[in-house]
C-alpha positions in Angstrom: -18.6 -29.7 21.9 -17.5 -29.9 25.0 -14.0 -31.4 23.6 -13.2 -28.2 22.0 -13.3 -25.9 24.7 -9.9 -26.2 26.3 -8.6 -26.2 21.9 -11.0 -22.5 21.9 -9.6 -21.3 25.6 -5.5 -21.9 24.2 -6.6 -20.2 20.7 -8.0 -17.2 22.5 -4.8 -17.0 25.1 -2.4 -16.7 22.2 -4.7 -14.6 20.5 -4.5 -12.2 23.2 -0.8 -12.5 23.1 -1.0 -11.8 19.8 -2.8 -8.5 19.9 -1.7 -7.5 22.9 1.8 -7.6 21.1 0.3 -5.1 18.0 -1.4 -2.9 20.9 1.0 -2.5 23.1 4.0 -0.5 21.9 0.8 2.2 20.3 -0.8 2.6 23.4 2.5 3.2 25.0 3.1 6.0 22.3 -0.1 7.3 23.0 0.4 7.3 26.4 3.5 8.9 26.7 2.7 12.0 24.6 0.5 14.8 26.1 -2.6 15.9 24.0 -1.0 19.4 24.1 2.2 18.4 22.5 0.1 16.6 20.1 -2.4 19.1 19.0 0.8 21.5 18.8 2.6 19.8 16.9 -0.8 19.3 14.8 -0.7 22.6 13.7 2.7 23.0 12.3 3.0 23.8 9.1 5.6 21.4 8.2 3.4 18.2 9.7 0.4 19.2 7.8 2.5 19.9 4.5 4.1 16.4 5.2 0.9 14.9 5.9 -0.3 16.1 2.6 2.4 15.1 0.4 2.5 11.8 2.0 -1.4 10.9 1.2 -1.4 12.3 -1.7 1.4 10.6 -3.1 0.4 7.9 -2.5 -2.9 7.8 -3.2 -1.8 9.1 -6.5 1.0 6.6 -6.9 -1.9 3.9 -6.4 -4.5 5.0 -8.8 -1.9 5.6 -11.6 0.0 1.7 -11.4 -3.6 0.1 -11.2 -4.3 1.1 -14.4 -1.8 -1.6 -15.4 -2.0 -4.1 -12.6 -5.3 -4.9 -12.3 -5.0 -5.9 -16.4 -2.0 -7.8 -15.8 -3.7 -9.5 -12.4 -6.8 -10.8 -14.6 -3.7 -12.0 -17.0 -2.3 -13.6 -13.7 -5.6 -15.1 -13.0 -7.2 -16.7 -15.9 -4.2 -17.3 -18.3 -1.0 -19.9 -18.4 2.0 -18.7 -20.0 5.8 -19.9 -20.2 7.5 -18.6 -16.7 4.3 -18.2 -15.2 5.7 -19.3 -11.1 8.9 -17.5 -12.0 6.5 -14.4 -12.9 4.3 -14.4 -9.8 7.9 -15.1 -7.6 9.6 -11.5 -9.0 6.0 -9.7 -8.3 6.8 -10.5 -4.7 10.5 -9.6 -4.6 9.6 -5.9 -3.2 7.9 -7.9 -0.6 10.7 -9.8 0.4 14.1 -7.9 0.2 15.5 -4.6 2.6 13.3 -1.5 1.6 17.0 0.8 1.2 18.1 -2.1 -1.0 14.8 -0.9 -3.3 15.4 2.4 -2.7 18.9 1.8 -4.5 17.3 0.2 -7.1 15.3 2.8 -7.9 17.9 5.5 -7.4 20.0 4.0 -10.4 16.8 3.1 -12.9 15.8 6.8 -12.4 18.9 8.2 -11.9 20.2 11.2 -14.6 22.9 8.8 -15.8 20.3 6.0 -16.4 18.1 5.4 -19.4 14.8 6.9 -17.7 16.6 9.8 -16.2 18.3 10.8 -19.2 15.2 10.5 -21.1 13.1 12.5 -18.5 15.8 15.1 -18.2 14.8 16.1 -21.9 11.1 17.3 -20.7 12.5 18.9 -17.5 11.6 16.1 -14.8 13.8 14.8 -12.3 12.9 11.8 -10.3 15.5 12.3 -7.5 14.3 15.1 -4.6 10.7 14.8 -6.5 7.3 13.6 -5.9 7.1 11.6 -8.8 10.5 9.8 -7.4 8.6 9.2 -4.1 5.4 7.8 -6.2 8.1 5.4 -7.8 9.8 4.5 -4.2 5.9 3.7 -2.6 4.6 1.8 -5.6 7.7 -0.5 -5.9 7.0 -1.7 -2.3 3.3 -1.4 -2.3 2.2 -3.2 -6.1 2.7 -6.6 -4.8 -0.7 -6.3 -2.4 -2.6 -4.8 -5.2 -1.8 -7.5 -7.5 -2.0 -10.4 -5.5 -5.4 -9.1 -4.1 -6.9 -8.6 -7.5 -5.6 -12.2 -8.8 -7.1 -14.2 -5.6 -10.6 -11.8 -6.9 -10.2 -13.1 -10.5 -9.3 -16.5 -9.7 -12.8 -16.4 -7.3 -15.1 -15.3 -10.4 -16.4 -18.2 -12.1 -15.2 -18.5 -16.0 -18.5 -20.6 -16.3 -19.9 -16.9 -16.5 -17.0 -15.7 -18.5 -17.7 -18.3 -20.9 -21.3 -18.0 -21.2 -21.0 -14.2 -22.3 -18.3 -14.9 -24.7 -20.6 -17.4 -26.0 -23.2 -14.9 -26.5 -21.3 -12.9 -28.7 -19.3 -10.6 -26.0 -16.2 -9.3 -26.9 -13.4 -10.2 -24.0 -13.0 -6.5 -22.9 -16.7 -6.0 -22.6 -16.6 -9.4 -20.6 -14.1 -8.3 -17.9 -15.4 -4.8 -17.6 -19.1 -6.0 -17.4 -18.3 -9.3 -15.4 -14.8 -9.8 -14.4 -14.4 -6.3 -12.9 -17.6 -5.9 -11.0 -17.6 -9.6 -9.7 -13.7 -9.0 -8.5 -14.3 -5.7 -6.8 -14.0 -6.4 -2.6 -10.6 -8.2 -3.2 -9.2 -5.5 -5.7 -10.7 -2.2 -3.3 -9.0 -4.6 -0.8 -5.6 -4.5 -2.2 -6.2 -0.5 -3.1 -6.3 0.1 0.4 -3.1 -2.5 1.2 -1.4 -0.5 -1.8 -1.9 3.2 -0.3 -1.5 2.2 3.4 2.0 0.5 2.3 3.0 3.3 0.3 2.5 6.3 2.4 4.3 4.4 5.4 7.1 3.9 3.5 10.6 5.1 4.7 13.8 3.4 3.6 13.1 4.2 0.0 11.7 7.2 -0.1 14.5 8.1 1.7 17.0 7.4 -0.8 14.9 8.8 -3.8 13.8 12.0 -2.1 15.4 13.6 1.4 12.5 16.6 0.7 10.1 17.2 -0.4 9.8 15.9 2.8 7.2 12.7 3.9 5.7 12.3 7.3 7.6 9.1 7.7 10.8 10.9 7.0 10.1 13.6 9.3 9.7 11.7 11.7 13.2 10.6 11.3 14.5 13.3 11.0 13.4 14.7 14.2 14.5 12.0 16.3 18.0 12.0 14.9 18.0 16.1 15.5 16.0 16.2 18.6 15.2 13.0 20.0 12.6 10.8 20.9 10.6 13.7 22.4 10.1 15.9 19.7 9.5 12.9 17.1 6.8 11.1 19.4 3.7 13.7 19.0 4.4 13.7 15.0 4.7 9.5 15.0 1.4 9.8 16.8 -0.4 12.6 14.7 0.2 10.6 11.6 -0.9 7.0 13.5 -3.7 8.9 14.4 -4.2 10.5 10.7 -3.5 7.0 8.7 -5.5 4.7 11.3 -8.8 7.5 10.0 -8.3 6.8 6.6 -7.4 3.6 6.7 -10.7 3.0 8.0 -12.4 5.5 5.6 -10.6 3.4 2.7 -11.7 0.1 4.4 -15.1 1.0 4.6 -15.6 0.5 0.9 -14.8 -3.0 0.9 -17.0 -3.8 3.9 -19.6 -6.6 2.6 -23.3 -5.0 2.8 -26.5 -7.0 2.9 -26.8 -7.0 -1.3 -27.1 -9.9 -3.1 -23.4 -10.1 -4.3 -22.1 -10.2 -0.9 
């Protein structure tokens, strides 16, 4: 044992490094913003109503696209199909390129001139300066963590167990709603959580899609640009403060407990 103690004492060094590199520049913020400007700027109107629109979105945005992707995940999980690397390769592409390259994506596919936005236009929505246009923006960058969460949570259920039901006269539905599903939960709560903390931080599509209704990300944004880095610190921190409280709230539910599926 004594061997790995100098291995342990250089993994816990760069550890340190490590967080102390994630720690840092928030404690600096913290630090460098009074608690009066921050409970001021608490109660304005236009931070709360940000605040709002921002988790709600999001959390709406979430809820609605997991009705398909935790389907197409199990899919993902348990089935081969022509294309199936090529597949997994485009869910990650919001992952992977600039977030105002997505947000011009989006712009044209919801666009008046394009196919959606003409056809939406008939029932009197429009996706740019909207809500809905900013639940569009934080899902495009945000799906991949749901849907790679929930496939890692398939792929760990055993299809001994699938089998066996299916055997017994189960119909497949009943089988991933009765076994799939609850066996699969942690990792797809998991990537729940990854999906609403990803979309309501998002900035460089929302942008593009929807100036205002404004999002706390945006605001805070704005502000700097108008005012500088004085007046956008306390609303940077009040939303930290706000998304760190419900990011743990949210994580909470997929904390393993002493039961026996743990």
């Amino acid at each position: 044992m004594n061997n790995y103690k100098p291995s342990i004492l250089i993994f816990s060094i760069l550890g340190g490094l490590v967080l102390l590199f994630i720690v840092s520049p928030l404690l600096g913020l913290f630090f460098s913003t009074s608690l009066n400007d921050i409970f001021d700027t608490a109660k304005e109107k236009e931070v709360q109503d940000s605040i709002v629109l921002t988790l709600s979105v999001s959390f709406f945005a979430t809820i609605f696209f997991a009705i398909a992707a935790i389907p197409f995940s199990y899919l993902l999980a348990r089935k081969g199909f022509p294309f199936k690397r090529f597949v997994t390769g485009v869910i990650d592409i919001p992952i992977v390129i600039p977030h105002s390259a997505a947000g011009i994506a989006i712009l044209g596919f919801v666009s008046r001139d394009s196919v959606v936005g003409s056809f939406s236009s008939h029932f009197g929505i429009n996706f740019i300066g909207h809500p809905l246009g900013i639940a569009i923006a934080m899902a495009f960058v945000s799906i991949p963590f749901l849907i790679n969460a929930a496939r890692d949570g398939f792929e760990s259920v055993p299809e001994r167990l699938e089998k066996a039901a299916l055997n017994l006269g189960a119909s497949p539905i009943r089988v991933f709603f009765t076994i799939s599903l609850p066996l699969a939960w942690r990792n797809i709560v998991s990537g729940l959580i990854m999906m609403f903390a990803r979309g309501m931080s998002e900035f460089g599509a929302v942008i593009i899609i929807a100036y205002h209704p404004i999002t706390t990300p945006v605001l805070i944004y704005e502000r700097f640009g108008a005012y500088g880095l004085k007046y956008a610190r306390p609303v940077a921190v009040v939303f930290i403060v706000v998304s760190l409280l419900v990011f743990i709230l949210f994580r909470s539910l997929s904390k393993p407990g002493n039961s026996s599926d743990s």
